[in-house]
C-alpha positions in Angstrom: -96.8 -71.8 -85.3 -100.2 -73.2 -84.7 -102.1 -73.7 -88.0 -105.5 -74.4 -88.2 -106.4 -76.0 -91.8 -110.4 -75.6 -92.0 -111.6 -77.6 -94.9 -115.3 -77.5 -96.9 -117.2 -80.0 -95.5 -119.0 -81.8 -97.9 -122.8 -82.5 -98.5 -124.0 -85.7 -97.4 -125.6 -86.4 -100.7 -123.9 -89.1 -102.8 -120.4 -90.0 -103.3 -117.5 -87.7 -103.6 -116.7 -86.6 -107.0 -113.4 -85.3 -108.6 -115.0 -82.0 -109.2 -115.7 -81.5 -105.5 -112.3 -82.8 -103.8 -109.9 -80.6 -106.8 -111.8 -77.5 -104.9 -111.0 -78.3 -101.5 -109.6 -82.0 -100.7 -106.3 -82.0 -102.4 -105.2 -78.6 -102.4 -106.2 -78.1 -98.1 -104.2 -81.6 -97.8 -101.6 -80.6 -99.7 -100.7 -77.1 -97.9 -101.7 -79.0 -94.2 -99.0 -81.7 -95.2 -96.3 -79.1 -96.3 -97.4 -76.9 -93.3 -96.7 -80.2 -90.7 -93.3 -80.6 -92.8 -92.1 -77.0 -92.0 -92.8 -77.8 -88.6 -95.9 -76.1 -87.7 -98.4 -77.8 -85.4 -101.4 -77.9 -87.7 -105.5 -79.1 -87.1 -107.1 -79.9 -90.0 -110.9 -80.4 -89.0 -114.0 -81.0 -91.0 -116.5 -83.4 -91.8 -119.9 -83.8 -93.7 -123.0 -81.4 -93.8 -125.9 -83.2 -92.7 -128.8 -80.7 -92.5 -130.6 -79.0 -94.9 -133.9 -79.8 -96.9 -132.2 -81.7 -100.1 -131.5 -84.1 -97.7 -135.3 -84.8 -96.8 -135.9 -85.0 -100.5 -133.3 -87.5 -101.2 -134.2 -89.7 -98.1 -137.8 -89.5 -99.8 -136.5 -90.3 -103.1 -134.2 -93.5 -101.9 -137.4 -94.1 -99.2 -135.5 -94.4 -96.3 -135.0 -92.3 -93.2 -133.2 -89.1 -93.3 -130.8 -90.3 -90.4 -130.2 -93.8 -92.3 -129.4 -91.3 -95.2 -127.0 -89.3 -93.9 -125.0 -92.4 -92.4 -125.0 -93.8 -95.6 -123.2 -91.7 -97.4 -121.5 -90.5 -94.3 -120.3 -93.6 -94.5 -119.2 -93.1 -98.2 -117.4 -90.1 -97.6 -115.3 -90.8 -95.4 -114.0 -93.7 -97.1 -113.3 -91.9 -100.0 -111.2 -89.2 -98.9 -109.6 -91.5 -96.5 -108.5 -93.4 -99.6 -107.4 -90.5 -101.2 -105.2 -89.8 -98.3 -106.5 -86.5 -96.8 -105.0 -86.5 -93.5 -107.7 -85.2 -91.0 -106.9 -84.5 -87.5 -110.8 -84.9 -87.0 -113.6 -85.4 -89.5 -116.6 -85.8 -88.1 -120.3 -84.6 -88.8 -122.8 -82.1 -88.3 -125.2 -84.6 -86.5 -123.0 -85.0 -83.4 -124.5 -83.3 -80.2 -121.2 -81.7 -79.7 -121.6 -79.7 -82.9 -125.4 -79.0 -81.7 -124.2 -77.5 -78.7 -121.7 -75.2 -79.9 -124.1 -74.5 -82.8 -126.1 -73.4 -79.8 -124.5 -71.9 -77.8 -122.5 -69.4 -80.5 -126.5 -68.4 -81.7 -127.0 -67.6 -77.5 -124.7 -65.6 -77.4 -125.0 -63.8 -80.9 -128.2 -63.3 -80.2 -127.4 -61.6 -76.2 -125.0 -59.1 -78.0 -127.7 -57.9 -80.2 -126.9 -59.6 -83.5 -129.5 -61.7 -84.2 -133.2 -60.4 -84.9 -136.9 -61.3 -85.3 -138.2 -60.4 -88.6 -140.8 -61.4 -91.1 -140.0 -62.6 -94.4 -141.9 -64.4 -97.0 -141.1 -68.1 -97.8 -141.3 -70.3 -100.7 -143.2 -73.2 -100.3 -143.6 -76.0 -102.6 -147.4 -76.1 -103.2 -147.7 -80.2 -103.6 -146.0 -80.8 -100.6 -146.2 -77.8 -98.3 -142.3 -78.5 -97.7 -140.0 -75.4 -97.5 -138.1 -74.4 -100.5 -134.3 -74.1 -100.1 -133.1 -71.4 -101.4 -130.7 -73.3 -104.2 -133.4 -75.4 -105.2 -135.0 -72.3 -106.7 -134.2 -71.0 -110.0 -135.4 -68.1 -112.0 -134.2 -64.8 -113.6 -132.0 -62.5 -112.0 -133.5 -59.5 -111.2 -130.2 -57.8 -111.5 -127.9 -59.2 -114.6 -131.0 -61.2 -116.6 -129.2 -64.3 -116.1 -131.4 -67.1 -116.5 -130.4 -70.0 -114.2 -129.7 -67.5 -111.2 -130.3 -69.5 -107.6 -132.7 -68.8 -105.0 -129.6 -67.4 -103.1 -127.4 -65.8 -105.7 -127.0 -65.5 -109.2 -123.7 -67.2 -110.2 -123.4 -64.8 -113.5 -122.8 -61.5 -111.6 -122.2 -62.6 -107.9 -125.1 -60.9 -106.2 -127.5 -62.3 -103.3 -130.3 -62.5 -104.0 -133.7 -63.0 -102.2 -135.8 -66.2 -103.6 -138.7 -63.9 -103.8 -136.9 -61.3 -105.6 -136.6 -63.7 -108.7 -138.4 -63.4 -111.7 -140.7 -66.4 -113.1 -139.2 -68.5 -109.8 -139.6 -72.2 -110.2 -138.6 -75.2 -108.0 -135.7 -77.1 -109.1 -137.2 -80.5 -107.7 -140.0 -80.5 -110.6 -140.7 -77.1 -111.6 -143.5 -76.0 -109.6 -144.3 -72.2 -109.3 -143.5 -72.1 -105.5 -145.8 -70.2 -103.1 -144.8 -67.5 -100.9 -146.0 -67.1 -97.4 -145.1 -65.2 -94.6 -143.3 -66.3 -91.7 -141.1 -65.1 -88.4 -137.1 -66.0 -88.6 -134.2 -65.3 -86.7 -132.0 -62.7 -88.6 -128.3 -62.0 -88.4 -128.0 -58.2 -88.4 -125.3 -58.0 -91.2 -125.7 -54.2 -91.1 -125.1 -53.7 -87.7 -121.6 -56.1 -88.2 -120.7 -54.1 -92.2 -118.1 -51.5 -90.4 -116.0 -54.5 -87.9 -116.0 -56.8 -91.4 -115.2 -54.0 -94.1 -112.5 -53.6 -91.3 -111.2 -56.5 -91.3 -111.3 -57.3 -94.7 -109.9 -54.1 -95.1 -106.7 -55.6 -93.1 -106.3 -58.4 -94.7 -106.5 -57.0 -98.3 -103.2 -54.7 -97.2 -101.7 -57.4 -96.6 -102.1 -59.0 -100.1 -101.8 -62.7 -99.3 -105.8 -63.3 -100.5 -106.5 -64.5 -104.0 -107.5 -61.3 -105.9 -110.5 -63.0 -106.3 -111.6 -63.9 -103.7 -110.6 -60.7 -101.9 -112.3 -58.5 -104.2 -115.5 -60.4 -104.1 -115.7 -60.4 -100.4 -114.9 -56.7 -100.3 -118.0 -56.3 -103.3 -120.2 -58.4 -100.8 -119.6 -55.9 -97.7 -120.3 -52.6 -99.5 -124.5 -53.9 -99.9 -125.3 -55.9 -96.7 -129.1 -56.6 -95.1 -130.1 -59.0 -92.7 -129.5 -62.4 -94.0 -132.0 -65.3 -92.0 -130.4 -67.9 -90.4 -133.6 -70.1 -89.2 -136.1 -72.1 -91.8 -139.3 -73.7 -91.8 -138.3 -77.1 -91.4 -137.9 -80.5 -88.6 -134.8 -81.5 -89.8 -131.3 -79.6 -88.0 -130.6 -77.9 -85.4 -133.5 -76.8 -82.7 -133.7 -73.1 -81.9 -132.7 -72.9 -78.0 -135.5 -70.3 -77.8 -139.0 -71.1 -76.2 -141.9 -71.1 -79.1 -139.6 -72.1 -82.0 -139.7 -75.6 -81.7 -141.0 -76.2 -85.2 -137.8 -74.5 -87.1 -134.5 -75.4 -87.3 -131.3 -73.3 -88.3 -130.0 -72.4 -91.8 -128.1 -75.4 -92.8 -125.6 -72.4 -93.8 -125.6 -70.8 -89.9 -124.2 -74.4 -88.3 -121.9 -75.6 -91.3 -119.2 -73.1 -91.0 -119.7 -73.1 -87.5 -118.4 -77.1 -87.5 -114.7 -75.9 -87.7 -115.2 -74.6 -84.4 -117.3 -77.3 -83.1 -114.6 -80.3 -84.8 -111.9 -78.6 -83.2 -113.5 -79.0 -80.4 -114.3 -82.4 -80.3 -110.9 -83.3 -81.2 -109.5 -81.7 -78.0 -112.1 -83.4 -76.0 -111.3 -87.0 -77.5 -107.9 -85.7 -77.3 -108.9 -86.3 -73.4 -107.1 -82.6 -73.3 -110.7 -80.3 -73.6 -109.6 -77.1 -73.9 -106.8 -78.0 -76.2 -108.5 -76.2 -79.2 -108.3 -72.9 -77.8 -104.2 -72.5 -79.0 -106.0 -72.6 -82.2 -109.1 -70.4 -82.0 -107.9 -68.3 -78.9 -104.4 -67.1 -79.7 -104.5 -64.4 -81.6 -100.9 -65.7 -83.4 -102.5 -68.4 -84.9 -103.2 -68.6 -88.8 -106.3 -70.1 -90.2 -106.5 -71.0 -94.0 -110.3 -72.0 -95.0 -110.4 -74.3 -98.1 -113.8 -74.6 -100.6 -114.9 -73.5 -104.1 -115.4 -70.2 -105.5 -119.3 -70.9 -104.8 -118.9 -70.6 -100.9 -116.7 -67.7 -100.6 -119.8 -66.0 -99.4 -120.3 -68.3 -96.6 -116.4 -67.8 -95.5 -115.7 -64.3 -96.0 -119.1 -62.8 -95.0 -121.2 -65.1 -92.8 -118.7 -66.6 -90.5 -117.1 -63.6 -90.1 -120.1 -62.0 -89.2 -121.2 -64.7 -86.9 -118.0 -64.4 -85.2 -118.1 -60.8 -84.9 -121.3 -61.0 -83.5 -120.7 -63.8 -80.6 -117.5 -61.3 -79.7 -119.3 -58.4 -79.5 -117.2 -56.2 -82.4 -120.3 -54.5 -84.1 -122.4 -51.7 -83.8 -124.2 -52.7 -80.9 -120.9 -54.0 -78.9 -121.4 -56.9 -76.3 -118.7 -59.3 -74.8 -118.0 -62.5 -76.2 -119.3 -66.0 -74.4 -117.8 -69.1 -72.8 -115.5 -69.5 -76.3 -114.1 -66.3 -75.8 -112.4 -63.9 -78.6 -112.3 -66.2 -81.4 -110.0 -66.3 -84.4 -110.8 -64.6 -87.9 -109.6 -66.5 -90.7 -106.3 -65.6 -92.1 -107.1 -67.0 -95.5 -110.1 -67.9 -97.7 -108.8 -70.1 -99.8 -111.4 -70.6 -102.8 -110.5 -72.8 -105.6 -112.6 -72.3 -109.4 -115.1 -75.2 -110.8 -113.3 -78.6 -112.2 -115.2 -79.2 -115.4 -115.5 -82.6 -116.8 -114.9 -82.7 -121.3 -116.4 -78.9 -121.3 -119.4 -79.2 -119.6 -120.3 -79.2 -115.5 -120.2 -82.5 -113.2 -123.8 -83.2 -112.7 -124.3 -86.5 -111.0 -128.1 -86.4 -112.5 -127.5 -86.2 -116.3 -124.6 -88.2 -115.5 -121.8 -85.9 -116.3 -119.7 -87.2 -113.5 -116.5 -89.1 -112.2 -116.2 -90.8 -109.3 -113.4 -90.4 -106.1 -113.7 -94.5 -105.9 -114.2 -95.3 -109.1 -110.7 -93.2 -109.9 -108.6 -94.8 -107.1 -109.9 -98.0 -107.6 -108.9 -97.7 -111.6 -106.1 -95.5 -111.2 -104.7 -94.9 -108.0 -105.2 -92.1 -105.3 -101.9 -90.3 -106.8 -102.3 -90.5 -110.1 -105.6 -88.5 -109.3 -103.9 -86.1 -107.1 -101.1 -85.0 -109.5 -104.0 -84.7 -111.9 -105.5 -82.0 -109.7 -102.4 -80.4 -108.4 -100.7 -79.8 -111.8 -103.8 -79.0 -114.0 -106.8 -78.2 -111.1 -108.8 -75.3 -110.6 -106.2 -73.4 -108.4 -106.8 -69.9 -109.2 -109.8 -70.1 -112.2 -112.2 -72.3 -113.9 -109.8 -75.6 -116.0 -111.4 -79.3 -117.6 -110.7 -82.3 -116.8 -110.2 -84.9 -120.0 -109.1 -88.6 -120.4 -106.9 -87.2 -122.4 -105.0 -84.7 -120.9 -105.1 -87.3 -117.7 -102.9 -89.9 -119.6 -100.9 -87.6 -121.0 -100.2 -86.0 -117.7 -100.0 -89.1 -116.0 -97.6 -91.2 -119.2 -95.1 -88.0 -119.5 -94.7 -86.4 -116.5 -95.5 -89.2 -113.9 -94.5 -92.4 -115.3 -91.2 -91.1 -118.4 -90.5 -88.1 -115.7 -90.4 -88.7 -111.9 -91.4 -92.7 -112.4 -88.4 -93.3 -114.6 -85.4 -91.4 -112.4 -87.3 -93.6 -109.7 -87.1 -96.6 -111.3 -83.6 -96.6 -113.5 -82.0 -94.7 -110.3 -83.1 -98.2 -108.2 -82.2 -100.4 -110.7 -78.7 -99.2 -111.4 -78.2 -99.0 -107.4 -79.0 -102.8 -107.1 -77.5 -104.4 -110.0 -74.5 -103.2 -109.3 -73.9 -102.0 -105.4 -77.5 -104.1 -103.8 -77.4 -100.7 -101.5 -76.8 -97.3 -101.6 -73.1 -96.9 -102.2 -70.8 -94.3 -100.4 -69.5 -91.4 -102.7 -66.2 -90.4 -103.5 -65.0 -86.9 -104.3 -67.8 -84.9 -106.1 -67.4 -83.5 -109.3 -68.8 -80.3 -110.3 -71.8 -82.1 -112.2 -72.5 -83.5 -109.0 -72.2 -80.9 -107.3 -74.6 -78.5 -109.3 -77.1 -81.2 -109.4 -77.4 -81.5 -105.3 -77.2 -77.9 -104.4 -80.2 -77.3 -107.5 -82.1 -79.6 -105.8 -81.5 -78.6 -102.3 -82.2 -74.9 -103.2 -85.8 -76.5 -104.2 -86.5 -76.7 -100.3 -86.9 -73.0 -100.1 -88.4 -72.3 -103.2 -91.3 -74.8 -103.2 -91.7 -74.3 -99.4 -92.5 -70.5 -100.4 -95.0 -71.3 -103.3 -97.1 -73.9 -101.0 -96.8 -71.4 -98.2 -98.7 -69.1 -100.6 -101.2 -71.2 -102.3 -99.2 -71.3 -105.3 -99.4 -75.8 -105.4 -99.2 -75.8 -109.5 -96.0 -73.5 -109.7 -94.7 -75.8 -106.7 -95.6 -78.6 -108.7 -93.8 -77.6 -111.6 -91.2 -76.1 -109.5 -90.2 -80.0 -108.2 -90.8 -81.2 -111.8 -88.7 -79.4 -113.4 -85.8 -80.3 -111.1 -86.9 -84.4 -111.7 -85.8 -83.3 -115.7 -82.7 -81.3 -114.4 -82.1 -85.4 -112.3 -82.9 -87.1 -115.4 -80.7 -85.0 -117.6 -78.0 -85.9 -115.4 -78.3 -89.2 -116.1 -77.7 -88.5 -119.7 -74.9 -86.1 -119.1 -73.5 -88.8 -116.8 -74.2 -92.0 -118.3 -73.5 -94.1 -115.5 -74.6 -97.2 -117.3 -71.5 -96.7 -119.2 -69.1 -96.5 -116.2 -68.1 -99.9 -116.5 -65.0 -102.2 -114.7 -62.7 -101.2 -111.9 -61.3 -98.5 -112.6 -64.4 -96.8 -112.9 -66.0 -98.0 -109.5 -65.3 -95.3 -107.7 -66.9 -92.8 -109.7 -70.1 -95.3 -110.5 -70.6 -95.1 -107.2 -70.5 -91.6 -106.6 -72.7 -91.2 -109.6 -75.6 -93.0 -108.6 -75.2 -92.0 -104.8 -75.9 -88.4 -105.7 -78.9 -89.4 -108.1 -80.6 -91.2 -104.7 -79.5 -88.1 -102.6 -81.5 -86.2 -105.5 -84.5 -89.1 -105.6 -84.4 -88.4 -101.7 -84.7 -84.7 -101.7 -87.3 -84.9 -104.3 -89.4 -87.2 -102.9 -89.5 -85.4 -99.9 -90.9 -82.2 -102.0 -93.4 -84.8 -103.9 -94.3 -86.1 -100.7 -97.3 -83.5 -99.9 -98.3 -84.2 -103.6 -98.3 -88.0 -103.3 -97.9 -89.4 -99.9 -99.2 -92.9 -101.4 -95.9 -93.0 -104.1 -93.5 -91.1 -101.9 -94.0 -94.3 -99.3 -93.2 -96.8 -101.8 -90.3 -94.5 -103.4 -88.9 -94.2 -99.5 -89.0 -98.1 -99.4 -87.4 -98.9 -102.6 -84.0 -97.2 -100.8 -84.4 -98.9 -97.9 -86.9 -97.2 -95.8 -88.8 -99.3 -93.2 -92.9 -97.9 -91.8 -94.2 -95.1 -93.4 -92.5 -92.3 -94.4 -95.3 -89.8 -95.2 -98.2 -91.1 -92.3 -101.2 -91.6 -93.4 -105.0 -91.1 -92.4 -107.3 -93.9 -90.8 -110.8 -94.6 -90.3 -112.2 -94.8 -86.6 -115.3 -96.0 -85.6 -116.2 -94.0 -82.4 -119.4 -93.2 -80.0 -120.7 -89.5 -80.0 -119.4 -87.9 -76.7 -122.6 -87.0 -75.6 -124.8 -89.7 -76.4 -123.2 -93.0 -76.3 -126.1 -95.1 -78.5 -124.9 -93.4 -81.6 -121.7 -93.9 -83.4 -120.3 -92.6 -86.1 -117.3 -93.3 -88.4 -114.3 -90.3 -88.2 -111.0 -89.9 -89.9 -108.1 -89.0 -87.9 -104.5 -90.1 -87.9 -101.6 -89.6 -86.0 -98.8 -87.4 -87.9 -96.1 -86.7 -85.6 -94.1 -88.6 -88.0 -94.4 -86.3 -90.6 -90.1 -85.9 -92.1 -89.3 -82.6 -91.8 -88.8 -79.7 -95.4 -85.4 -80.3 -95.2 -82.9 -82.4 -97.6 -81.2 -85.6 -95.4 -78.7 -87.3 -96.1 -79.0 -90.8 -97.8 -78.2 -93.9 -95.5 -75.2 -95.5 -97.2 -75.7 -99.2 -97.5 -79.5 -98.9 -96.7 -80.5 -102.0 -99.5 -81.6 -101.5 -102.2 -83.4 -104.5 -104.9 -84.6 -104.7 -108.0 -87.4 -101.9 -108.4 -91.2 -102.4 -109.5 -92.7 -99.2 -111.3 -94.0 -96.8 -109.1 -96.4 -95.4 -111.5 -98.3 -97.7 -114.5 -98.3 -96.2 -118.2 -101.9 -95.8 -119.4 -103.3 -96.4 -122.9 -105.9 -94.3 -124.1 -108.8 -94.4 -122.2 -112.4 -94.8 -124.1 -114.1 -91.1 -122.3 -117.4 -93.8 -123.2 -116.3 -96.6 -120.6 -112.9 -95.2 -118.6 -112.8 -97.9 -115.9 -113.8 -100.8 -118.4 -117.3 -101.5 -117.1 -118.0 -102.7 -120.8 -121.3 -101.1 -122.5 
């Protein structure tokens, strides 16, 4: 099955924080790695969003160019999820001409079929700078729910879209200017004319009840009140309008974002050296597509890519035929993920409120981070991240659970065989413990398939206690002399048949530690392959280059228990995982005061 995993790409606006990759990092990586595993052929494409206006006020803040800002924390990006072991087919960026193109092209041919319109609308300007006003960089009132704090775009208390005109007592978020409104032309997508094709197809997939509740009901609330939504700003930085007399706007950062998943796939196949590769992805109508982000962008996913899809094909009120890209692919899945709080309150990188990707792997490892996320993240609703709960996670469950049956399973092996001994005839303990733990294939494989990652988690956890309890009802440390060889041996083969089969389960989880637990039983390379940073020219314009992850994951070990390699050698262990003490919430990677 071809499976195309399209994840959030993330702002080009500072470094990633922990917040931003427990909504759509970790939990696209770890269904794409589970997905590879059960044999599917699986893109995962993204990379960062590089347009927009906050970016013109942060390169005038850090007084540098807006292209030397986005490469600078392109830069930054990619070298923190690539240490965090995402493993990208292609991540790339929104600056590429590639992306520009299809950007382009998909607005040509929205626009032929009827879709996108000319219409006046009123703008808000900042009045010390005469600079457009993004929409989130306004705040006021909601018209609708009296929320205080509602956005220029929507009002995060009750969900609606707003207008930034249609708030009351508007201000700018940059320094809390009264904006001005003036009028001015925009391109329009006709929402309206697409409302019965997406009620439809939202309609589809709610019968067949994979979606998030939601997530599902939220889209569905979003198609019962559509208007034309502008998809062109007042602006020089993006994405020229391929239209003659619009050369001083640019498109809504918004329109070409979610159109990247189309445009990355692309430029994989085409550095592939295979160029039309991407269409068993985007042109077979068999495929499944699983879209990863936070609950803040299910809008984006579930209403305007839709919609700009069903516009380029030609599905809505006013028909049409769909362009060079032909009939693409509607997502099978929105997968939104809630907010990762930090102690109670929101990240905010400006009041300081925050926690850094590097800062965490750097400290703590990638996987300790990951486990973090998977077992106690924002799958399904809002949860908090604490020191506290992060050592205690890490101390009882990583280190005394999974870290010890590691680690004493090793030990025993090579004080007393040097390799993985051969068994002799099972014993119904034995027995009970292998075919528990084999069993696990089939019920973690269903909850990852489903977006279910903490009940998978806990799923794989709870057989590492069932392991470890067979320890203790075993005691092989007591199995002592001659006599008591035989079983010895088959004792501690079946606990690194069990470490086997579970770290093949762990392995989407933590594909850092499930390497090093393969080589402590004698594995040699890498068991679960991971991602690398390129450094590449842009395919159509050879004086820039850019920096992309990718990888090559053919080698991905298949969902499937294998059998142990008897006399594979096996020395003395070193801990997989480090115990933590507590850690001061005022100074958690020891920078001092």
């Amino acid at each position: 099955m071809k499976v195309l995993s399209a994840v959030a790409w993330p702002y080009t606006n500072g470094p990633r924080h922990i917040g931003h990759v427990a909504g759509f990092g970790v939990p696209a990586d770890v269904f794409s790695r589970y997905m590879r595993m059960a044999g599917h052929d699986v893109l995962m494409v993204s990379g960062t969003d590089e347009h927009g206006t906050p970016i013109l006020v942060l390169a005038e803040q850090e007084g540098a160019t807006v292209q030397e800002t986005v490469d600078k924390y392109n830069a930054v990006i990619v070298q923190d999820l690539t240490d965090l072991g995402l493993s990208y087919d292609l991540f790339t960026r929104t600056t590429t001409r590639n992306h520009y193109r299809v950007v382009q092209d998909l607005f040509t041919q929205i626009r032929a079929n009827g879709y996108m319109i000319e219409q006046t609308t009123t703008t808000a300007i900042s009045p010390s700078t005469g600079r457009t006003l993004p929409d989130r960089f306004l705040e006021g009132t909601c018209p609708i729910c009296g929320f205080p704090e509602a956005r220029g775009d929507q009002c995060d208390n009750c969900g609606n879209q707003l207008d930034p005109a249609d708030l009351i007592n508007p201000r700018s978020k940059i320094n809390g200017e009264v904006p001005e409104f003036v009028e001015t032309q925009h391109f329009f997508l006709d929402l309206p004319a697409l409302a019965g094709a997406l009620q439809e197809w939202l309609d589809q997939v709610d019968a067949a009840g994979t979606w998030r509740p939601s997530v599902i009901n939220f889209a569905k609330g979003l198609a019962k009140d559509m208007h034309p939504r502008a998809m062109t700003r007042d602006i020089d930085w993006g994405i020229p309008i391929p239209v003659d007399g619009w050369d001083t706007k640019r498109f809504y950062v918004w329109f070409d974002a979610v159109i990247g998943y189309l445009s990355a796939a692309i430029e994989w196949a085409r550095r592939l050296g295979e160029p039309e590769r991407w269409r068993d992805w985007w042109n077979d109508p068999t495929a499944l597509s699983y879209y990863f982000q936070g609950k803040d962008n299910v809008t984006f996913h579930a209403q305007i890519w839709p919609a700009e899809l069903l516009g380029y094909m030609g599905r809505g009120d006013k028909g049409g035929e769909p362009g060079a890209f032909g009939e693409l692919n509607l997502p099978t899945e929105v997968v939104a993920s809630g907010f990762l709080g930090l102690a109670g309150a929101q990240f905010s990188t400006s009041r300081g409120n925050v926690i850094y990707v590097k800062d965490m792997i750097a400290t703590y490892g990638a996987d300790a981070l990951r486990y973090f996320i998977c077992a106690a993240g924002p799958e399904t609703q809002d949860s908090d991240f604490t020191w506290e709960e992060f050592v205690t996670r890490n101390n009882n469950e990583l280190v005394a659970g999974w870290g010890n049956l590691v680690n004493r399973t090793a030990s025993m092996i090579a004080k007393n065989f040097g390799q993985i001994p051969a068994p002799a005839a099972l014993e119904a303990v034995d027995e009970e413990l292998l075919s528990a733990v084999r069993d696990g294939f089939g019920t973690v494989g269903a909850l990852l398939e489903a977006q279910r990652q903490k009940a998978a988690l806990a799923e794989v956890m709870r057989l590492v206690r069932a392991a470890n309890k067979y320890v203790t009802d075993t005691e092989p440390f007591r199995l002592k002399g001659d006599d008591q060889r035989e079983r010895l041996g088959t004792v501690l083969h079946t606990l690194a048949q069990a470490v086997g089969d579970l770290n093949t389960m762990l392995a989407p989880f933590l594909p850092h530690s499930s390497n090093a637990v393969a080589q402590t039983f004698g594995a040699t390379g890498q068991f679960m392959p991971m991602p690398r940073i390129e450094q590449v020219r842009d395919l159509d314009d050879d004086s820039r280059g850019y920096p992309i992850i990718t990888g090559e994951y053919s080698g991905t070990p298949r969902w499937e228990s294998r059998p142990v390699t008897v006399g594979a050698p096996v020395a003395k262990p070193t801990p997989i995982f480090a115990k933590l003490d507590a850690i001061d919430p005022a100074d958690p990677f020891g920078h001092g005061a």
